[in-house]
Residue, then its C-alpha position, 0 to 999 in steps of 0.5 A: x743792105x750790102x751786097x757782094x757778088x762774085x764772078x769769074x769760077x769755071x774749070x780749068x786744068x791744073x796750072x792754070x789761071x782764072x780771075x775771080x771778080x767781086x762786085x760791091x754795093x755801098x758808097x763805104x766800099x774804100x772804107x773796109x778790108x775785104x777778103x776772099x775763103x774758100x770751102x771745099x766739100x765736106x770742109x771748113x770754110x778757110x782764108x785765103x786772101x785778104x786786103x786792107x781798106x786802102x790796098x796797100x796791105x795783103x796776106x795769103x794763106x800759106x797754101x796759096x802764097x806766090x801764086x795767087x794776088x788779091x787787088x781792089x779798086x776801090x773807084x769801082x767799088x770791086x775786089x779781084x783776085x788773080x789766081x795762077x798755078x791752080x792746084x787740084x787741092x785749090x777746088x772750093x766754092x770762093x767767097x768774097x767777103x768784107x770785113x767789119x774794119x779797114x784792117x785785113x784780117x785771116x778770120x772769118x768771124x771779122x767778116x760780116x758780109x758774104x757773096x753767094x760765092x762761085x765754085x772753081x774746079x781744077x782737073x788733075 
């Protein structure tokens, strides 16, 4: 019944910036941690951003620390990450996802829902 939706991939040129988006369904949205993998052709889907129910707790993935934030609003049931510096290595199609419980957590088997994700596509 709950439904991620995410926005804001496209191309862009190494260093520069795009806002991903995640729209969510469910009057408990404020009640969970969310977060944000990405997986690139022919890899493993991996962590990259997590955020605690209240959003006053983040982790990075290493690869992306400093350059990327992840945020929440939970009056309008969304989650945004601002990912700036891109990387050729950052390519990957985005997932936004909410976990099972108001902690953040790196692991994706402490997610039980999933957006349809949206690719970014950095150029050297």
């Amino acid at each position: 019944q709950v439904q991620l939706v995410e926005s804001g991939g496209g191309l862009v040129q190494a260093g520069g910036s795009l806002r991903l988006s995640c729209a969510a369904s469910g009057r408990t949205f404020s009640s969970y941690a969310m977060g944000w993998f990405r997986q690139a052709p022919g890899k493993e889907r991996e962590f990259v951003a997590t955020i605690s129910a209240s959003g006053r707790n983040t982790d990075y993935a290493d690869s992306v620390k400093g350059r990327f934030t992840i945020s929440r609003d939970n009056a309008k049931n969304m989650v945004s990450m601002q990912m700036n510096n891109l990387k050729p290595e950052d390519t990957a199609v985005y997932y936004c996802a909410r976990a099972y419980s108001a902690l953040l957590t790196t692991r994706p088997g402490d997610y039980n829902y999933w957006g349809q994700g949206t690719q970014v596509t950095v150029s050297s």
